[in-house]
C-alpha positions as CSV (number, residue, x, y, z in Angstrom):
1,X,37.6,-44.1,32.3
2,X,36.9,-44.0,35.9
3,X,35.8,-40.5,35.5
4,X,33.4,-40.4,32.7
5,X,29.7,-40.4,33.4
6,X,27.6,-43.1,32.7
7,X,25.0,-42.3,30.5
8,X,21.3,-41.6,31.6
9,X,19.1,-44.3,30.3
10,X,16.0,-43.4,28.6
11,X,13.1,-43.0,30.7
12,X,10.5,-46.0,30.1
13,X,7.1,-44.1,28.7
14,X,4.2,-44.9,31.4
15,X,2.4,-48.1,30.5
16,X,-0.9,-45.8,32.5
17,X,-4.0,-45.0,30.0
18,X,-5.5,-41.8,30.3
19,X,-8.8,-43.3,31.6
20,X,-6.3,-45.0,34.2
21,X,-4.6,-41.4,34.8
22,X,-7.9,-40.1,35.3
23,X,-9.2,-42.2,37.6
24,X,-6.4,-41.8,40.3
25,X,-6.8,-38.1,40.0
26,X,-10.3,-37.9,40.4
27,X,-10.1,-40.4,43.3
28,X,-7.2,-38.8,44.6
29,X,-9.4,-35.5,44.7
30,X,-12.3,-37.1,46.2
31,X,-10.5,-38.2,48.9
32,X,-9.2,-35.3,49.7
33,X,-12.0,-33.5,49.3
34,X,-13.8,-35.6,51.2
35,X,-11.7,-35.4,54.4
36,X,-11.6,-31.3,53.8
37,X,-15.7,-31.7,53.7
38,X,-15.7,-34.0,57.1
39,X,-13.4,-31.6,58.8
40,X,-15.7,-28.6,57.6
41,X,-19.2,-30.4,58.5
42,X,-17.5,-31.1,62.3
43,X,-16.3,-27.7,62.4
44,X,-20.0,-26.1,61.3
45,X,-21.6,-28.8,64.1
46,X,-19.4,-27.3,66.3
47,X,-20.3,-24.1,66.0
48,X,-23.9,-24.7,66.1
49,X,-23.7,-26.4,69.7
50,X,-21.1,-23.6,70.6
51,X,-23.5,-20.9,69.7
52,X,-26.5,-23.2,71.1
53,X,-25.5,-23.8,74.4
54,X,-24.1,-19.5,74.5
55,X,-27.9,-18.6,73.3
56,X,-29.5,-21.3,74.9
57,X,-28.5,-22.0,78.3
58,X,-25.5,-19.7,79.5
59,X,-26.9,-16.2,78.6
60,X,-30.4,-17.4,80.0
61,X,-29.0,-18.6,82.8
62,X,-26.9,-15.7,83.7
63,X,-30.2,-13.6,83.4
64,X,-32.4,-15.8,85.5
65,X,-29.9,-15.6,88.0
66,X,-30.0,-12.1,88.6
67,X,-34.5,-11.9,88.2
68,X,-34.0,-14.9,91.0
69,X,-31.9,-12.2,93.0
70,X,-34.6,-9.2,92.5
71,X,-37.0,-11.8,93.6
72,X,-35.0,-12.4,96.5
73,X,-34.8,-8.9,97.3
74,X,-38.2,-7.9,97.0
75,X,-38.7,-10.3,99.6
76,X,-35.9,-8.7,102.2
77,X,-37.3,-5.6,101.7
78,X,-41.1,-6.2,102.3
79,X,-40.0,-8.5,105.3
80,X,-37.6,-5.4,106.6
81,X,-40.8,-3.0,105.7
82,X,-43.1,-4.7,107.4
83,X,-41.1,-6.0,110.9
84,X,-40.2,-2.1,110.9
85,X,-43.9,-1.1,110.7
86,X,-46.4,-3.5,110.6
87,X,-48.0,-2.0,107.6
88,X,-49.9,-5.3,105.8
89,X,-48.5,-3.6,102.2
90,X,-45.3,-4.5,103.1
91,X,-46.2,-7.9,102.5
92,X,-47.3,-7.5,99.0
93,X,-43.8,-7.6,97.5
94,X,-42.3,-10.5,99.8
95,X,-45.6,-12.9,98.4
96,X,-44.7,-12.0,94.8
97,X,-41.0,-12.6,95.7
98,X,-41.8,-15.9,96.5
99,X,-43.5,-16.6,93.8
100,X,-40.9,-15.6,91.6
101,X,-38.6,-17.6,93.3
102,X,-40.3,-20.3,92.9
103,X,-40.4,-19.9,89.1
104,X,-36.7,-18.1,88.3
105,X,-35.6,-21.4,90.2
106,X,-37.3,-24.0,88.4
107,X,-36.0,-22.5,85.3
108,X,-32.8,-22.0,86.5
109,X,-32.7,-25.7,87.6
110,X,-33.9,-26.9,83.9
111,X,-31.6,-24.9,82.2
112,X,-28.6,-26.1,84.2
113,X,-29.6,-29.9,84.6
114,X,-29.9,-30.1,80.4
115,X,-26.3,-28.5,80.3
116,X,-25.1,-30.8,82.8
117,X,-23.4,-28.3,84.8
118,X,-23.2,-29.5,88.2
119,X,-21.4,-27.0,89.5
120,X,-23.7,-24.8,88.9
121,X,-26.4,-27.1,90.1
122,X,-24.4,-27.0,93.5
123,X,-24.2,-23.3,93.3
124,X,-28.1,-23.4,93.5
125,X,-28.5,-25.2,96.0
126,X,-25.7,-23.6,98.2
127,X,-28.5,-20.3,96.9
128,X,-31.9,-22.1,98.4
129,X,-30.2,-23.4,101.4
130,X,-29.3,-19.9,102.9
131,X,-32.3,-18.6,101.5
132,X,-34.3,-20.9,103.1
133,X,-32.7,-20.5,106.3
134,X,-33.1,-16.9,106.0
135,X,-36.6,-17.6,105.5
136,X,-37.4,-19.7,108.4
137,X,-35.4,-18.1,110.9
138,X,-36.4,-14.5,110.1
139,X,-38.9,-14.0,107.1
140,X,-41.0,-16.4,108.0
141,X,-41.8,-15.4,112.3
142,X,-41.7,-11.9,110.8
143,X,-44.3,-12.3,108.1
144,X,-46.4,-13.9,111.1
145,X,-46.5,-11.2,113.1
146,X,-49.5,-9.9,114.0
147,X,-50.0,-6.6,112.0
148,X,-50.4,-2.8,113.5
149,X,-47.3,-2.8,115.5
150,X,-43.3,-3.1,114.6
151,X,-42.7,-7.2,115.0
152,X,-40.9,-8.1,117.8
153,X,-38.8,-11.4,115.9
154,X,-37.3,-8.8,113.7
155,X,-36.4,-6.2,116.6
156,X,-34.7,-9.0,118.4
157,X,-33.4,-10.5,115.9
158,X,-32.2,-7.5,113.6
159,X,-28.2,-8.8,113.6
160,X,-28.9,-11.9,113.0
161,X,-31.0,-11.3,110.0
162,X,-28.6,-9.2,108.7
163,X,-26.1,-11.8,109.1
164,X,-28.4,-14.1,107.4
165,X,-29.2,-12.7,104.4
166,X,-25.4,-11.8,103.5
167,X,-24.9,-15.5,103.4
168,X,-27.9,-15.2,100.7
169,X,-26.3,-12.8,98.8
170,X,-22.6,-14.6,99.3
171,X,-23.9,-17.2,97.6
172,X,-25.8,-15.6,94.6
173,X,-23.0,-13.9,94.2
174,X,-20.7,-16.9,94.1
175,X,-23.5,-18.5,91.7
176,X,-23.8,-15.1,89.7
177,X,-19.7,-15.2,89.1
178,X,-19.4,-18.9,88.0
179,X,-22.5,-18.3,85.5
180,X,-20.3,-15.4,83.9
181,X,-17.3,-17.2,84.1
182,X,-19.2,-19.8,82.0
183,X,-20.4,-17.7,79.7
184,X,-17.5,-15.7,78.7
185,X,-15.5,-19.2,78.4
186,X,-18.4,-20.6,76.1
187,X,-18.0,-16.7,74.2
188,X,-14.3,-17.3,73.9
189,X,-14.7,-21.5,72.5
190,X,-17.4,-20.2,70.0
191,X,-14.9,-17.2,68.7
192,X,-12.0,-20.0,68.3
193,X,-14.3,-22.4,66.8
194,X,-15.2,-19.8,64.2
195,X,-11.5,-18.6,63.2
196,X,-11.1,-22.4,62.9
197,X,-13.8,-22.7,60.7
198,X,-12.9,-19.3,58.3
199,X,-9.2,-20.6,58.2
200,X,-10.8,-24.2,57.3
201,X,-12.8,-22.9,54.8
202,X,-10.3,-20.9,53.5
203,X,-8.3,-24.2,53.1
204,X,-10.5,-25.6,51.1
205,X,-10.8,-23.0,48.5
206,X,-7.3,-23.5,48.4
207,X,-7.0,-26.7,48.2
208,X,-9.7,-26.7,45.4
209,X,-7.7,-24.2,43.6
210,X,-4.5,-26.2,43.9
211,X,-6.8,-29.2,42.1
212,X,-8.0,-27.6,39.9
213,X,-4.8,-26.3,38.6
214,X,-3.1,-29.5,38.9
215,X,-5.7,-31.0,37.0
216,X,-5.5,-28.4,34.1
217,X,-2.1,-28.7,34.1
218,X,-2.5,-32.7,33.9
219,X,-4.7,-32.7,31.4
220,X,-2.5,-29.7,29.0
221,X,0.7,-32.0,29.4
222,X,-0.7,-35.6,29.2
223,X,-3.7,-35.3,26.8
224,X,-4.0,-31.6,25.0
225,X,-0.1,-31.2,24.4
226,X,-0.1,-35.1,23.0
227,X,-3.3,-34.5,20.9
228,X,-2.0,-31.0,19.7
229,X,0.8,-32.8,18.3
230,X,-1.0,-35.6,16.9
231,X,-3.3,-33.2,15.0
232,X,-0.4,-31.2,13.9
233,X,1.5,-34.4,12.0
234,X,-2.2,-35.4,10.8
235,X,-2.5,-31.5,9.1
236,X,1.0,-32.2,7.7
237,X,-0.1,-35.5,6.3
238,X,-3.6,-34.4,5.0
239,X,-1.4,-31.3,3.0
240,X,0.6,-34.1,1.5
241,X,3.3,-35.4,3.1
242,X,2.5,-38.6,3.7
243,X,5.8,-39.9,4.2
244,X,5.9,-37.6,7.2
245,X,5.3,-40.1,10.4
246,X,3.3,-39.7,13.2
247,X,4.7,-39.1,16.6
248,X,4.0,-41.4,19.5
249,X,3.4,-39.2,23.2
250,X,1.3,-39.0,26.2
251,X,-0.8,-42.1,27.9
252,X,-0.3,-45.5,26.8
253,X,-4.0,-45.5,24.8
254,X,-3.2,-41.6,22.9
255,X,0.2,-43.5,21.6
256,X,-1.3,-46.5,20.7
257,X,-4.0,-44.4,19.1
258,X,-0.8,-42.6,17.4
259,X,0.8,-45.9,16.2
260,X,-3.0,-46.5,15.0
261,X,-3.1,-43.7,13.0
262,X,0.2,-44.2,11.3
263,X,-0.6,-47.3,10.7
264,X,-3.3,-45.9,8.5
265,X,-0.8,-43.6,6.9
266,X,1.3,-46.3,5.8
267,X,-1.8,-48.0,4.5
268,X,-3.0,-45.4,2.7
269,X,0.7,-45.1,1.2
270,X,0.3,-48.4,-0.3
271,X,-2.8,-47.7,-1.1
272,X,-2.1,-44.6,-3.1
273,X,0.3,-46.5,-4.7
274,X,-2.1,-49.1,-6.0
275,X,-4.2,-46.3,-6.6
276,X,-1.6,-43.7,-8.9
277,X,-1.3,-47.4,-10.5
278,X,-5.4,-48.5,-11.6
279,X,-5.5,-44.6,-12.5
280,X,-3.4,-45.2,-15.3
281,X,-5.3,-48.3,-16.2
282,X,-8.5,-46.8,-15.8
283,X,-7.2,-44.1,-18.0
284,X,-6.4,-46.4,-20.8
285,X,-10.0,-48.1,-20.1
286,X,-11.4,-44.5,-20.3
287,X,-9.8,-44.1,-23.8
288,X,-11.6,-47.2,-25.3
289,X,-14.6,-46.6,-23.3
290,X,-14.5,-43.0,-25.4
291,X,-13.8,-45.1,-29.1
292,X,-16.5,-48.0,-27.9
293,X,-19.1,-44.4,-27.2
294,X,-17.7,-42.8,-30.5
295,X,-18.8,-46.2,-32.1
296,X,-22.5,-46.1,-29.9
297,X,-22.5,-42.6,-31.2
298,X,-21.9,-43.7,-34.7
299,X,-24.4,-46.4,-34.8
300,X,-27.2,-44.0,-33.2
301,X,-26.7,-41.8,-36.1
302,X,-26.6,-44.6,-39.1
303,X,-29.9,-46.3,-37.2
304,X,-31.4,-42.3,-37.3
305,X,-30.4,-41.5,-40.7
306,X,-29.0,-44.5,-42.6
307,X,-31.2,-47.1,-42.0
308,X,-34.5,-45.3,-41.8
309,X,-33.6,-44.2,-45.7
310,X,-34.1,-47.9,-47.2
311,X,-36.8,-48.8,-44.3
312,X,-38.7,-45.2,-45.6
313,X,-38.3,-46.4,-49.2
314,X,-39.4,-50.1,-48.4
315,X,-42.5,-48.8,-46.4
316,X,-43.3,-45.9,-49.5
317,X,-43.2,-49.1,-52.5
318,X,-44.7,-51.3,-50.5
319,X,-47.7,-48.8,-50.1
320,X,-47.5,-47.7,-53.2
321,X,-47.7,-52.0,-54.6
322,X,-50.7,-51.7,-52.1
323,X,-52.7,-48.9,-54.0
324,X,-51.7,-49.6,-57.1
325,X,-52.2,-53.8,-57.7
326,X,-54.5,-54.3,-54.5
327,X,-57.7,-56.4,-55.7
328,X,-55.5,-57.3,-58.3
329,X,-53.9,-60.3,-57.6
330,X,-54.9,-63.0,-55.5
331,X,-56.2,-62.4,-52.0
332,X,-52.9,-64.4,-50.9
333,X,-50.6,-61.6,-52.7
334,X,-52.7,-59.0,-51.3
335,X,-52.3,-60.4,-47.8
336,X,-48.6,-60.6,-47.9
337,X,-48.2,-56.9,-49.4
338,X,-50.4,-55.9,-46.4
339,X,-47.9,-58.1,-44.1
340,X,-45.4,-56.3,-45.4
341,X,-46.5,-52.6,-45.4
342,X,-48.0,-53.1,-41.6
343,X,-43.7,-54.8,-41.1
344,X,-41.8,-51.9,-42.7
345,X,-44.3,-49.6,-40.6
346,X,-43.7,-51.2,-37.3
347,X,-40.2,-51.3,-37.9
348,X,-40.0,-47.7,-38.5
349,X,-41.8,-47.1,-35.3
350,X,-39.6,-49.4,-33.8
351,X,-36.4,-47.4,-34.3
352,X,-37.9,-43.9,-33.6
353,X,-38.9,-45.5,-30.1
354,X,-35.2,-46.9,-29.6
355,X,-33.9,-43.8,-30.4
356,X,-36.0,-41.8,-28.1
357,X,-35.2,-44.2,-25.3
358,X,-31.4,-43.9,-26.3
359,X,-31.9,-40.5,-26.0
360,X,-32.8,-40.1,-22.4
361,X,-30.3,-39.7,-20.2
362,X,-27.8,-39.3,-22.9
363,X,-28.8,-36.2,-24.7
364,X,-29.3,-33.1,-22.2
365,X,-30.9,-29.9,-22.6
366,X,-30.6,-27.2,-19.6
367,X,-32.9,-28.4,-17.0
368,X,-35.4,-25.6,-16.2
369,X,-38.1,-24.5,-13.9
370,X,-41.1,-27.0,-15.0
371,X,-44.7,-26.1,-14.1
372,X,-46.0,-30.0,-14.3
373,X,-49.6,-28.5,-14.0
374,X,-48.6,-26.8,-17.9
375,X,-47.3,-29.9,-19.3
376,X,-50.3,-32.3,-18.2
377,X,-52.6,-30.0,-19.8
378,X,-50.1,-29.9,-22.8
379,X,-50.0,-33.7,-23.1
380,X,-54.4,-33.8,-22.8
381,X,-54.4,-31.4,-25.6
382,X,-51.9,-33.5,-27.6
383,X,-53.9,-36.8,-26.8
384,X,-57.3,-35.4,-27.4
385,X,-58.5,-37.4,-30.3
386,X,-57.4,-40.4,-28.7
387,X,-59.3,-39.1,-25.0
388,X,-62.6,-38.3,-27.3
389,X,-62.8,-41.7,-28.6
390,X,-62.5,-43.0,-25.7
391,X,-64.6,-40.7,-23.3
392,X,-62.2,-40.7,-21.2
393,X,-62.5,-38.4,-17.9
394,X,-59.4,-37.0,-16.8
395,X,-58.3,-35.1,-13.5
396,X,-55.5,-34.3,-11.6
397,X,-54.6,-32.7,-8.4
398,X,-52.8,-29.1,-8.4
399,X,-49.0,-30.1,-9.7
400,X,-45.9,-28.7,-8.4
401,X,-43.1,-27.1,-10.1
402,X,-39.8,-28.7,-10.7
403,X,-36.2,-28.1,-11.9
404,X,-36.4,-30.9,-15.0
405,X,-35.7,-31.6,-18.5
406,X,-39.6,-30.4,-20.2
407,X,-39.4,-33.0,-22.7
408,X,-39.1,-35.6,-21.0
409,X,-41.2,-34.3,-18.6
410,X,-44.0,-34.3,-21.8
411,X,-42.2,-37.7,-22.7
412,X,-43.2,-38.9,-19.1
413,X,-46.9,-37.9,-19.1
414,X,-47.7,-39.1,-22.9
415,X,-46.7,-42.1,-22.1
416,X,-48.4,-42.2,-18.7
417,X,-51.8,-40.8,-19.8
418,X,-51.8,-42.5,-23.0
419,X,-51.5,-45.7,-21.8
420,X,-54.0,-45.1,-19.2
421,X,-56.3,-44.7,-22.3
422,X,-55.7,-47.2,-24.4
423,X,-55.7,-50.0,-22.2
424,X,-59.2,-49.5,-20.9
425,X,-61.8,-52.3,-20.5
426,X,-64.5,-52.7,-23.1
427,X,-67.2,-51.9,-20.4
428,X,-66.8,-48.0,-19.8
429,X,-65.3,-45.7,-20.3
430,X,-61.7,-44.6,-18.6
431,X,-61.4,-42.6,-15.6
432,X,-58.2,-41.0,-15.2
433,X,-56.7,-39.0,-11.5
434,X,-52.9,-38.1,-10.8
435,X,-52.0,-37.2,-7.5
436,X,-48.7,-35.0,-6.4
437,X,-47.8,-35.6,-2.7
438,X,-44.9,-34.0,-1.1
439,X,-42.1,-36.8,0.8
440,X,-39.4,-35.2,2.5
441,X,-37.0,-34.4,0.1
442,X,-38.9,-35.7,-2.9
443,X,-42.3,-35.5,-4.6
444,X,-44.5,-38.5,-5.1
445,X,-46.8,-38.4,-8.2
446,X,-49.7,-41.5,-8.5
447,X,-51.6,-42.1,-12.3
448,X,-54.6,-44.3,-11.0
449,X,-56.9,-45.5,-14.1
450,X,-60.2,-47.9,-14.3
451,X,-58.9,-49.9,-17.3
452,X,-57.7,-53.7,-17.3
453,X,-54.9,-53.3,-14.3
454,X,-51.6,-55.2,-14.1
455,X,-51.2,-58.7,-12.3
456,X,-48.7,-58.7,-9.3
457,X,-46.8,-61.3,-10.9
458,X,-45.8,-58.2,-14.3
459,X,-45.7,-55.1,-11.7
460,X,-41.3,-55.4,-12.5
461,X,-41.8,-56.8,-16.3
462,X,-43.7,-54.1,-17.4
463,X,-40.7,-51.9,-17.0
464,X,-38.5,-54.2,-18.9
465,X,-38.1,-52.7,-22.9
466,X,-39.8,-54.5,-25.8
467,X,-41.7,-56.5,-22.6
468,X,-45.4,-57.0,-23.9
469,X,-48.2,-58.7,-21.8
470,X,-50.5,-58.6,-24.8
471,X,-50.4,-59.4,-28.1
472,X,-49.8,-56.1,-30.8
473,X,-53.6,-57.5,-32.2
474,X,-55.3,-56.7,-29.0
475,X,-53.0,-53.6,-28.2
476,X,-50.5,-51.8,-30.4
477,X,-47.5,-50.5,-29.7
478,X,-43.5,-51.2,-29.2
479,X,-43.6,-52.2,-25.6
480,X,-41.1,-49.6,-25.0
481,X,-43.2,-46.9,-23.0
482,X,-43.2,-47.9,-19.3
483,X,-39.4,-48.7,-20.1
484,X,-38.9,-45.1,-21.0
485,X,-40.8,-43.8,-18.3
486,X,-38.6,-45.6,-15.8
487,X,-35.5,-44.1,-17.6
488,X,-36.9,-40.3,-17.2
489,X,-38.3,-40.7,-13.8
490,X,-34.6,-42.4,-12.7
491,X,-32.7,-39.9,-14.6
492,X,-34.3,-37.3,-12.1
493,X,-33.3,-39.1,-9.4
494,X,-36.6,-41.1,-8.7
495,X,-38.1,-44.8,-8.5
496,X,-41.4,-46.1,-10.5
497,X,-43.7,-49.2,-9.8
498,X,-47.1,-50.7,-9.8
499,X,-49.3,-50.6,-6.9
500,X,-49.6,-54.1,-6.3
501,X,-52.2,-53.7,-3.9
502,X,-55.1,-51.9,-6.1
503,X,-57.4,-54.3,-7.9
504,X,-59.9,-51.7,-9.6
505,X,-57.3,-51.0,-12.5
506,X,-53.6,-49.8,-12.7
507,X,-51.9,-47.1,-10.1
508,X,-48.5,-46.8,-11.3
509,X,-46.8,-44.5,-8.4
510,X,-43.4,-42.4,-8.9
511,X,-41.2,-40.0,-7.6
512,X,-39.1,-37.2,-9.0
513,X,-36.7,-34.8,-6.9
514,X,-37.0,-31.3,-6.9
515,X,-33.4,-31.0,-7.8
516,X,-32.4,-30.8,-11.4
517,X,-30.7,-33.5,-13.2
518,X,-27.3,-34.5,-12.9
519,X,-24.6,-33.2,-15.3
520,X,-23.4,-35.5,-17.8
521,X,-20.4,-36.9,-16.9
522,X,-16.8,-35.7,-18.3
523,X,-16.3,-38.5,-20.3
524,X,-19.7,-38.3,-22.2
525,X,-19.3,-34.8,-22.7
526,X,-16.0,-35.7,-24.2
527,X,-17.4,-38.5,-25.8
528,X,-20.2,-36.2,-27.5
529,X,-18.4,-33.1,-28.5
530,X,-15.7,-36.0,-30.4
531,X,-18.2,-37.5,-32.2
532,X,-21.4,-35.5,-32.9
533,X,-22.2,-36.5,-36.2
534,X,-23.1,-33.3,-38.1
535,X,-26.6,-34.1,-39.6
C-alpha cells in the first residue's frame, strides 16, 4: 500500500574508536579554546595601550597644558606689573615664566609627538605663535624699559596688548579643549574595551563550561554507559551464567573489546566442558591413586613390622653362631658368619633409614613454634660421644625461631652436624660454624666444616638417596642422610646445596621459610585415615 510507512532502517553503529572520538573532541576544544584565548590576549593588549596612552600621554598632557598657561600668565602679569610701575620685582615672575615655558613646552611637545597627535601638535604651535608675538610686540619692549618710571611701550600700547594676549589665551583655550576632548574619548574607548573584555571573559567560562559538560556527557554515553554494561554481563557471567552473552555498544574498539570478551566466554564454555569431563576422569584416577597409596601404605607397614621380624631373627642367630662357634671353625667360616652378621645389621639399618625418609613429608605432626637455637644444642648433646672422639669444636650463630615440624627439625641438624663430624680429615680435628641469615621472606642457614669437602662435580649427587662417594670401609653409613635433609628442608618450602666455591671443606647452605608446612593434601589424608594399619 501506498500509504504504509516504510520502515526505518537500522542505524549503522559508528566505525569511530574511542581514541578516534577523543581526539576530534580534544582538537575540537583546542581550537576553540584557542581562538577564545587570541580574542582574550587582543582584548587584554588592548586595554593595556588604552589605559597607557589615558595615564601616559592624555592626562599628562591635559595637565602640562594648563602649568604652560600659569607660566604664561605669570609672565602677563609681571610684564602688566612692571610697565604700570617700573618696579624691577615685577620682573621676577615674567623670567620664571619663561622659563617654565620653555620646559611645560618641551614636554608638551614630547608627549604629543610619541602619541602622534598632530592636531594637537598644531594646536601648539598655533599657542607659541601668538605667544611669541605677544612677546615681541609687547613683553619684550616692556621688559626693556628702563626701570623707575611706568614704561612708555606699554602706556601706548595698552589696547593692543590686550588684544594680544586674548589671541594667547584663544588659543590655549582651543588647545586646552581638544586635549580634554582627547582624553574623555580615550576614557570612553578604555571603558568599552573593558565591558568587551568582562563580557569576553565571561564567554569563556561559558564556553568552558559548555565543554566540559559536553565532554562528560560524551564520555557517560560513549564509554561509561558501554563499560557499565559490559561489566554488568561480565558479573552475570562470573555468577554463573555463562550462557548469558555479552552485549556489543559504544566505539568501534569497546565492542570489539565486547566481541573479545565473549569470545572468551564461549571459550571458557568449551573449556568447562572439557573440564566437567577430565574431572570425572581425574576422579576415577584419584580412586586408584587412593588403592595404589593404600598399597604404599601396606607395604610401609610389612617393611616396618613384617620384614624386620625375620631380618631381627637372622641378625640375633647369626650373632649368637658368632659367640657361640667363633674360633671354632675355620678362619674361612668365621669370616663368612662375620659377613653375614655385619649384612643382616646393615640391612636392618637400611630399612629404618627408608622408613624415616618415607616418613617425611608423608607423616605430619602439628607444626609448632621451633626455637632452632634449642634443637642444635639438643642434637650436640645427642652427638657428644661421637663430638668427644673427635674433638670436634662446634659453634653457631644466635638461631631464629620457626613455625616447623621439631623432628625433623632434630632429623635435619643430626644429620647435618653428624656428618660434619665424621667426615673429617685425619690431620685435625673438626671445626664446626652454622650461620642463620635473614632473605626477604625466607631464612638462610650455612653448616661450614674443615673436613675432606665435596668436589664440584658431586655438589647435586650427594643429595641423590643411597648415592655414596666413598666406600662403607672408609665411611659408614646408608647414603641416605643428605637425601633426607633435602626432603625436610623442601618440605618447608626451602632449597639445599653445596657451596661449590669453598675449597677449605664442605659448606652446605639452605633455606627454610618461616611459614609452617603445608597441609597434607585431601587425598593423603583420605588415603591415611583408609588405611592406617593399627600396629
Amino acid at each position: 500500500m501506498t500509504g504504509m510507512m516504510r520502515p526505518s532502517r537500522a542505524r549503522r553503529p559508528s566505525a569511530w574508536t574511542t581514541r578516534r572520538w577523543l581526539r576530534v573532541g580534544v582538537a575540537v576544544s583546542l581550537a576553540v579554546l584557542a581562538v577564545l584565548g587570541v580574542t582574550g590576549a587582543w582584548v587584554l593588549g588592548r586595554t593595556a595601550t588604552i589605559s597607557d596612552e589615558l595615564v601616559d600621554v592624555r592626562s599628562p598632557a591635559l595637565a602640562t597644558s594648563f602649568r604652560l598657561e600659569s607660566a604664561v600668565l605669570n609672565q602677563e602679569t609681571g610684564i602688566r606689573g612692571y610697565g604700570l610701575t617700573g618696579t624691577p620685582d615685577f620682573l621676577g615672575p615674567y623670567q620664571r615664566g619663561l622659563t617654565d615655558e620653555k620646559t611645560y613646552v618641551a614636554q608638551l611637545t614630547r608627549l604629543l609627538e610619541g602619541d602622534g597627535d598632530t592636531h594637537a601638535l598644531d594646536d601648539l604651535r598655533t599657542v607659541q605663535e601668538a605667544l611669541s608675538a605677544w612677546q615681541e610686540r609687547i613683553a619684550g619692549p616692556v621688559a626693556a624699559s628702563p626701570p623707575g618710571a611706568p614704561s612708555v611701550p606699554a602706556t601706548e600700547r595698552a589696547a593692543e596688548a590686550k588684544a594680544a594676549f586674548d589671541d594667547v589665551r584663544a588659543a590655549m583655550v582651543e588647545q586646552q579643549e581638544r586635549l580634554r576632548v582627547e582624553r574623555e574619548r580615550t576614557r570612553a574607548d578604555l571603558a568599552a574595551t573593558m565591558r568587551l573584555r568582562n563580557w569576553l571573559f565571561a564567554a569563556i567560562a561559558a564556553v568552558i563550561a559548555l565543554l566540559a559538560a559536553l565532554v562528560f556527557e560524551g564520555l557517560r554515553r560513549g564509554i561509561n554507559r558501554p563499560l557499565e554494561q559490559l561489566a554488568a554481563d561480565a558479573r552475570t557471567v562470573a555468577g554463573g551464567d555463562f550462557d548469558h552473552p555479552i552485549t556489543s555498544a559504544g566505539p568501534a574498539d569497546l565492542r570489539r573489546l565486547s566481541g573479545e570478551i565473549d569470545f572468551m566466554r564461549r571459550r571458557l564454555v568449551r573449556e568447562l566442558a572439557f573440564s566437567e569431563e577430565a574431572r570425572r576422569r581425574l576422579d576415577a584416577q584419584t580412586t586408584d591413586l587412593q588403592r595404589s597409596n593404600a598399597e604404599l601404605e601396606q607395604f610401609a607397614y610389612v617393611a616396618s613390622h613384617d620384614l624386620q621380624e625375620p631380618l631381627r631373627k637372622v641378625s640375633s642367630f647369626t650373632q649368637l653362631l658368632q659367640r657361640r662357634y667363633g674360633g671354632q671353625l675355620d678362619a674361612k667360616a668365621d669370616q663368612y658368619i662375620a659377613i653375614a652378621v655385619d649384612g643382616a645389621n646393615r640391612m636392618q639399618t637400611l630399612i629404618n633409614d627408608l622408613l624415616e625418609f618415607s616418613r617425611v613429608g608423608r607423616v605430619h605432626h602439628d607444626p609448632v613454634e621451633v626455637d632452632l637455637g634449642l634443637v642444635m644444642e639438643r642434637t650436640v648433646s645427642e652427638l657428644s660421644v661421637g663430638i668427644e672422639e673427635a674433638g670436634a669444636t662446634i659453634t653457631h650463630d644466635p638461631l631464629p625461631s620457626l613455625v616447623a615440624d621439631p623432628t625433623q627439625m632434630g632429623m635435619l641438624w643430626q644429620n647435618l652436624i653428624g656428618n660434619a663430624v665424621k667426615f673429617r680429615r685425619p690431620d685435625r680435628a673438626p671445626v664446626i660454624h652454622v650461620t642463620a641469615a635473614r632473605e626477604g621472606e625466607l631464612w638462610r642457614f650455612t653448616v661450614t666444616d674443615n673436613g675432606i669437602g665435596i668436589g664440584p662435580e658431586y655438589a647435586d649427587k650427594v643429595f641423590v638417596i643411597f648415592q655414596r662417594l666413598h666406600t662403607k670401609d672408609v665411611y659408614p653409613g646408608s647414603g641416605i642422610g643428605l637425601a633426607m635433609c633435602k626432603k625436610i628442608v623442601e618440605f618447608h618450602g626451602g632449597a639445599i646445596a653445596v657451596d661449590p666455591e669453598y675449597r677449605d671443606g664442605t659448606r652446605i647452605s639452605f633455606t627454610l621459610a618461616p611459614e609452617p608446612p603445608p597441609e597434607p593434601s585431601a587425598i593423603a589424608e583420605a588415603t591415611r585415615a583408609t588405611t592406617e594399619p593399627t600396629p
